[in-house]
C-alpha positions in Angstrom: -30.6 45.4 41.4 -30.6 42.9 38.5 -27.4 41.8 37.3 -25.7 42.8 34.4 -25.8 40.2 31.3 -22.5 40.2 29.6 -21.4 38.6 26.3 -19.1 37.0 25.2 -17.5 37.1 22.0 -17.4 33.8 20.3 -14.9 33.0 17.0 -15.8 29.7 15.2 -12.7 27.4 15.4 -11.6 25.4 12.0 -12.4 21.8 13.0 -14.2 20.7 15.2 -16.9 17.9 15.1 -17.8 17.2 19.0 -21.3 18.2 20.2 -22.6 21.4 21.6 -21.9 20.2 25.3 -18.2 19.7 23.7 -18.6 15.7 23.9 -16.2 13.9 21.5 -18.8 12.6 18.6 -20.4 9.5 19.0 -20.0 6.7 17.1 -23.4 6.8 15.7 -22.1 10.0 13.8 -19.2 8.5 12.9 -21.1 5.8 11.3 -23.5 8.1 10.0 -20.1 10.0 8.1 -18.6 7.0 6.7 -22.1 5.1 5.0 -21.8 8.3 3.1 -18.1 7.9 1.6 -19.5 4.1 0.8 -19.5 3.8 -3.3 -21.3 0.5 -4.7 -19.0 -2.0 -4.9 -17.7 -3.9 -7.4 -20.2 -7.5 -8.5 -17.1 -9.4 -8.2 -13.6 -9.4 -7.4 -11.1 -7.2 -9.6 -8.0 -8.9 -11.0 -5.4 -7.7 -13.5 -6.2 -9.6 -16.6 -2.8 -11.8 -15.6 -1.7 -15.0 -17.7 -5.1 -16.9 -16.5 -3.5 -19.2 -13.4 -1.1 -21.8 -13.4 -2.2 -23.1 -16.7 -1.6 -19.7 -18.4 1.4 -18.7 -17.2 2.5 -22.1 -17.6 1.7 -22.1 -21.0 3.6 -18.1 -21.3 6.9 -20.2 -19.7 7.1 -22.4 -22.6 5.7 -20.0 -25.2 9.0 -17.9 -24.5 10.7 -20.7 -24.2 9.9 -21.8 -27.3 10.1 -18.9 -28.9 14.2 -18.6 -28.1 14.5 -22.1 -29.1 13.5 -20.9 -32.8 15.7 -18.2 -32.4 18.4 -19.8 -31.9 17.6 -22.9 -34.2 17.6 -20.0 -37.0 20.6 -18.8 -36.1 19.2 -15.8 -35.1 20.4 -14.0 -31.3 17.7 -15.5 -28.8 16.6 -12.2 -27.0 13.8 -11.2 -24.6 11.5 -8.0 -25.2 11.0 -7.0 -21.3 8.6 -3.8 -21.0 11.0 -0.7 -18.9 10.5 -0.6 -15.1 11.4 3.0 -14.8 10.7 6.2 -13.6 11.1 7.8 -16.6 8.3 4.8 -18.0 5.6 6.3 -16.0 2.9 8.1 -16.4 0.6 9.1 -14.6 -3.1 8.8 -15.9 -5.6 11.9 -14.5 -8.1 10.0 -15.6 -8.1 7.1 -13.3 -6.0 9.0 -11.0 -3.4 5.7 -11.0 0.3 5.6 -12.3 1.1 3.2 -15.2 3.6 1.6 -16.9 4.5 3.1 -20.3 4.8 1.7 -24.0 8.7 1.5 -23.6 10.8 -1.8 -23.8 14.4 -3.0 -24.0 15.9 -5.9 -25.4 17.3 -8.4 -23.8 20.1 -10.4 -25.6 22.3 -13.7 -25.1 24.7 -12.5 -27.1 25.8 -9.3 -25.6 28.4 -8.9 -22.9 26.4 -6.4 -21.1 23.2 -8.3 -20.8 24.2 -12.4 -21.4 24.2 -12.4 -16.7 20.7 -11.0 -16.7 18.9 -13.2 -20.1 20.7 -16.5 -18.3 19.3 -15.4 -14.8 15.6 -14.9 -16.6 15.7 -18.1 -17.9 17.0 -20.1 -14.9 14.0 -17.9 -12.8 11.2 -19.3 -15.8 12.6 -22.3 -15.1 12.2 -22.3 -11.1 9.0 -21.2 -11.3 7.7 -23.7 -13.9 8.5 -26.1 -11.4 7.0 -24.8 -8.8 3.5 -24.5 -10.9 4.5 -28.4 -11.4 4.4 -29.1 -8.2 2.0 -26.6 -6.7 4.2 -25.5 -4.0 4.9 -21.8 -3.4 8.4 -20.1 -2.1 8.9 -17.0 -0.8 11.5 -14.9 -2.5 14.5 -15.8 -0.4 13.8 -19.0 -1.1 13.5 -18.6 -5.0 17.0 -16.8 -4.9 18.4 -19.9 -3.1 16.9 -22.1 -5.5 18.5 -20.5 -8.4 21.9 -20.3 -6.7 24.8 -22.0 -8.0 28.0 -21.9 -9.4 28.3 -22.3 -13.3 30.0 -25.2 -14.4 33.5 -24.7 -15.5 33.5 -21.2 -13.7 33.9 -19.6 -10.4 30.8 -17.1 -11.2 27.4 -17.8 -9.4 23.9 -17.3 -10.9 23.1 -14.4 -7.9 25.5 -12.1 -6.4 22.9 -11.2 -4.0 19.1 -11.6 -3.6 18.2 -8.2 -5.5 19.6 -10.0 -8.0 16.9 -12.4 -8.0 14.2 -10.4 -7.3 15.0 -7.8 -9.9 14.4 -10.8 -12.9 11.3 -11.8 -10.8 9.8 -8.5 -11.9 11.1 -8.7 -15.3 9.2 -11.9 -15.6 6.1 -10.3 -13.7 5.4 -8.0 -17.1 7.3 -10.5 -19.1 4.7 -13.4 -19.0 2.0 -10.7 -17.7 1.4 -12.6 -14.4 1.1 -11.5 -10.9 4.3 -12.4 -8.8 1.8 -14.5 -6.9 0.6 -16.2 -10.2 4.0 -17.6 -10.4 3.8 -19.0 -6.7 6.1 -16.4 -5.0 5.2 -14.7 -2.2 7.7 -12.3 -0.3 7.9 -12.0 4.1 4.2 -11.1 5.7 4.0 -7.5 7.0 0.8 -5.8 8.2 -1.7 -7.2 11.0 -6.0 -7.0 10.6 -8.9 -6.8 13.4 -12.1 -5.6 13.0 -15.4 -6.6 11.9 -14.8 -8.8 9.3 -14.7 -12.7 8.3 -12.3 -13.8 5.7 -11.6 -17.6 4.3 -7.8 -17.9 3.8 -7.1 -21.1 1.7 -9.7 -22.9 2.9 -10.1 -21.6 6.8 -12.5 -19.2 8.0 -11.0 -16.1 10.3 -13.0 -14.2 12.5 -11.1 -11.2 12.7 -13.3 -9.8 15.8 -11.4 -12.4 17.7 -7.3 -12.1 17.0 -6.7 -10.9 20.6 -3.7 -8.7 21.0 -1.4 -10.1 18.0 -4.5 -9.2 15.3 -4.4 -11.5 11.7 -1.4 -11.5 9.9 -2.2 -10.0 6.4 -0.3 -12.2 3.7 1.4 -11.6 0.9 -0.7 -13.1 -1.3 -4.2 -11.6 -1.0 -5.9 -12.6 -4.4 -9.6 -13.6 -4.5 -8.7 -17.7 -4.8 -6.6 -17.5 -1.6 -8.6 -14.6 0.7 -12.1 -14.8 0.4 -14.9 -12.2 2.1 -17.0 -14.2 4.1 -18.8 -11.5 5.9 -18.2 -7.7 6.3 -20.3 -5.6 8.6 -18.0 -3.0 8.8 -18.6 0.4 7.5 -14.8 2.0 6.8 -11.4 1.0 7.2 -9.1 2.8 9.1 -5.2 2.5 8.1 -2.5 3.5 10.6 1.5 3.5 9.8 2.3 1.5 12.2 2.2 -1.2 14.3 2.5 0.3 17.2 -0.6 3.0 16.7 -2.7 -0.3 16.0 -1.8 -2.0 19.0 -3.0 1.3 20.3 -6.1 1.4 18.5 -6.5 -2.5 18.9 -6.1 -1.9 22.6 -9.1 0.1 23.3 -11.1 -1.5 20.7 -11.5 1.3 18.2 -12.5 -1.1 15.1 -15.8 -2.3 17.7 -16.7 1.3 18.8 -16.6 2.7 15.3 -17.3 -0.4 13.3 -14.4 -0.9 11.1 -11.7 -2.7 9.9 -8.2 -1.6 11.3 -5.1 -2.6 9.0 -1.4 -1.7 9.4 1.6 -1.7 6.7 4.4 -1.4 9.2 5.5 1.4 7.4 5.6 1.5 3.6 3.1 -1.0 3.2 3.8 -4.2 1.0 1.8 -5.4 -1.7 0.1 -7.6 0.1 -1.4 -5.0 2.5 -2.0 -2.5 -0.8 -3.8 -5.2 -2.7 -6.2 -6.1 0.8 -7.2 -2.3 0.6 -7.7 -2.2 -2.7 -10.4 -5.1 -2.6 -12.1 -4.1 0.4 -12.6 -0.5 -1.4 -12.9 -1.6 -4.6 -15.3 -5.1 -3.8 -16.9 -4.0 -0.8 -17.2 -0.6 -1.1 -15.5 0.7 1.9 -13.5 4.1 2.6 -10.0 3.6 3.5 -8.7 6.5 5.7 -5.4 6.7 6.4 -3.5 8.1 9.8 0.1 8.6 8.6 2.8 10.9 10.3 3.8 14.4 9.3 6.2 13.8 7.6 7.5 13.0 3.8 7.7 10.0 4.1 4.1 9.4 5.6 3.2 11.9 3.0 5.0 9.1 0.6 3.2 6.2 1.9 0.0 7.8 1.1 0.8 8.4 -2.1 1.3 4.7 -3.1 -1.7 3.9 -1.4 -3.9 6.0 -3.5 -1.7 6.2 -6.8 0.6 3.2 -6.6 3.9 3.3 -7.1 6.4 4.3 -9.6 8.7 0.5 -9.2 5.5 -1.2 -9.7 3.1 0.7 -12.0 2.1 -2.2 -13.6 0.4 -3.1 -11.1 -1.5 -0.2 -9.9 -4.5 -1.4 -11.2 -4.7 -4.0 -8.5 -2.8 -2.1 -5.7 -3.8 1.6 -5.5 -6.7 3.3 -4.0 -7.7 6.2 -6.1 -10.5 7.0 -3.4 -8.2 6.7 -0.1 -8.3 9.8 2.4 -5.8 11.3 4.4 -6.9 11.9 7.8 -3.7 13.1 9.6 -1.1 13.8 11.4 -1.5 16.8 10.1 0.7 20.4 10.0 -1.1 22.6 11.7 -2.2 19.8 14.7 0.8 21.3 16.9 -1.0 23.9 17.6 -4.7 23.0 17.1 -4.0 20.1 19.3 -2.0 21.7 21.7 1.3 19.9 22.0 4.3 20.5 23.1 7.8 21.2 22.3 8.9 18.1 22.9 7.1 16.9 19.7 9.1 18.6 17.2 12.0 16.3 15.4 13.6 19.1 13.7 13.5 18.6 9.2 16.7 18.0 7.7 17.8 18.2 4.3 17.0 14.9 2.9 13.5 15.7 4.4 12.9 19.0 2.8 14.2 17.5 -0.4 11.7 14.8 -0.4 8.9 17.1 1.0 10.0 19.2 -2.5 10.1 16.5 -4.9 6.1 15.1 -3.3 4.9 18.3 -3.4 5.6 18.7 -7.5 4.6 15.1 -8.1 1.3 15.9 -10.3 -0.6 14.2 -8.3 -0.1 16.7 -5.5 0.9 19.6 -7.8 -2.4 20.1 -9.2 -4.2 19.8 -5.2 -4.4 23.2 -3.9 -5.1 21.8 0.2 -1.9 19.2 -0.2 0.3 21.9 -1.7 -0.6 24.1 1.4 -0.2 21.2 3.7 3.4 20.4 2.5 4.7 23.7 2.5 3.2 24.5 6.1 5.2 21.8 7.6 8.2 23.3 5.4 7.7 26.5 7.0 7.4 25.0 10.5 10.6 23.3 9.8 9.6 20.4 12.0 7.7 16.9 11.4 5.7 14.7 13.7 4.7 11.3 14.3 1.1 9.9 15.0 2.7 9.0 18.3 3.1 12.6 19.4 -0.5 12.3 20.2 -0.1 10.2 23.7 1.5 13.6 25.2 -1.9 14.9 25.5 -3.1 11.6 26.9 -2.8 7.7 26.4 -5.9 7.5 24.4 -6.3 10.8 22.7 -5.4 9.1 19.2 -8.3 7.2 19.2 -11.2 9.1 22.1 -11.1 12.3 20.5 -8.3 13.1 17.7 -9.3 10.1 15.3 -13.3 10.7 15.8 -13.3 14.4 15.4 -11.7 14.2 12.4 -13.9 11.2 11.0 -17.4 12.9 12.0 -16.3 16.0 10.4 -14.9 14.5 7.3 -11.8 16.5 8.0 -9.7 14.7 5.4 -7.3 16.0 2.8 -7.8 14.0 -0.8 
């Protein structure tokens, strides 16, 4: 008697990019993904139109300079006209899909109780870094508070009460003169590490980035096209995770040669030496920056200056953000698509859902129908997760199956 063929009912599942025999996808479809999100990039490298180098701002140093020295030589109050780095003196421009700085500006006078500390600490700053362009030496920003600091003759006040002192009239100067912070030779602490298949020139060397062994290139804080050059790029996307301890991970099992990429980390809120890397290998080479960031606000946050900028530094957007950038995950729904545990949950609190709130009506997420519904299913699940979470379901998960799923499928949220 021939036996009975039964059948099964099948229901398609959301996601999932692996082959019919339910092999993870190779990395030929991987590849085959990515060369799609490639745009043509850019004939040569993108700059803010700054003060034009040492010469330029230079020249800006003494044109203020000068320009008080008239003031005050006509007996008029010498006074600075500093554009507002504010919140409220953003905007954000649909457009280009970037924040920038408004039109607003305050004034900045000698003779005013309430603003004499901050026009004598711009001036002494203009000063430090004219001689540093003298001299062609750089310091970092501890080290331009420290050169600054001193008591004022006749008086027990010193310039700086602390170093945000200093680094707050460092910005002011930034859109005073209309120079980079790294046109006026200062460069803050390095933070972020690079492997993959790449070849850059820093300040005269050339870097193989295929072999950094465990510790992977530092990325440093000044990443403009006269200091990091591309030599070579073969790879087709890069990949950026929140931490460094997901791209020792992914550095570990050699994810950037598999998939043929470049694998950068911020360690955590990335600095703007990390942004403005991204933002020349999209915007010069053309690649797709995908981003692995934890469920949570403040990965949520993260990504948001990565592909807008940020609202302290607006004016520089144009150099830092990555309009294009995706958002590949940890995502809310993954406990349970993934399969994990309990023991994954870290419970929201309120300073959490607050900043989950305040995200989710920025208008670049307001007017995104799949981010509005991503934020409030994590609200509802009243719970966050880490990339980390991941290694419950095994070691390598993250980067053998979770991470090339998602990139063959082009499961990403924009």
């Amino acid at each position: 008697m021939a036996k009975k063929k039964t059948v099964r009912k099948t229901t398609k599942k959301k996601t999932t990019a692996r082959s019919a025999s339910g092999a993870v996808p190779s990395p030929a479809v991987v590849t085959k993904k990515m060369k799609k999100l490639r745009k043509k990039p850019a004939k040569k490298a993108t700059r803010r139109a700054g003060a034009g180098g040492d010469a330029g701002v230079g020249k800006a140093i003494l044109n203020e300079s000068g320009r008080l020295a008239k003031q005050a030589l006509a007996e008029r109050d010498p006074q600075f006209t500093i554009p507002v780095r504010a919140n409220s003196n953003t905007e954000w421009d649909e457009a280009s899909r970037i924040l920038r700085m408004g039109d607003r500006k305050q004034i900045r006078e000698l003779f005013n109780l309430g603003q004499a500390r901050k026009f004598m600490q711009t001036t002494l700053q203009q000063r430090g870094v004219l001689d540093l362009l003298e001299q062609d030496k750089t310091l970092s920003l501890r080290g331009m508070y420290y050169k600054g600091l001193h008591t004022i003759a006749g008086a027990k006040e010193k310039t700086f009460g602390d170093q945000d002192e200093s680094d707050t009239v460092l910005q002011d100067l930034e859109v005073l003169l209309g120079a980079l912070r790294e046109e006026l030779h200062v460069f803050a602490k390095k933070r972020g590490t690079m492997v993959g298949n790449i070849t850059v020139r820093d300040a005269g060397d050339e870097i193989d980035c295929r072999r950094m062994g465990t510790g992977g290139y530092a990325i440093p804080s000044i990443c403009e096209p006269d200091v990091i050059e591309f030599v070579n790029c073969e790879a087709d996307f890069v990949l950026h995770v929140e931490k460094d301890t997901v791209w020792s991970r992914f550095n570990e099992d050699r994810f950037w040669e598999k998939h043929n990429c470049i694998l950068t980390e911020g360690s955590g809120q990335p600095p703007r030496g990390v942004r403005r890397l991204l933002q020349r290998l999209n915007a010069e080479l053309g690649l797709p920056v995908i981003c692995l960031l934890d469920c949570d606000p403040w990965g949520h946050y993260i990504y948001s200056v990565i592909k807008q900028g940020s609202m302290s530094l607006a004016f520089e957007s144009e150099r830092l953000a990555v309009p294009e950038a995706k958002f590949l995950g940890i995502r809310a729904d993954d406990y349970e698509r993934c399969g994990l545990s309990d023991d994954v949950k870290i419970a929201l609190d309120d300073k959490d859902i607050k900043r989950a709130k305040e995200i989710m009506a920025y208008p670049w997420f307001a007017d995104r129908r799949p981010w509005k519904k991503e934020i409030e299913r994590m609200l509802r699940n009243g719970f966050k997760m880490e990339v980390e979470s991941l290694i419950t379901k095994e070691i390598s998960y993250v980067t053998e199956t979770y991470v090339p799923e998602r990139l063959a499928s082009g499961d990403f949220l924009d």
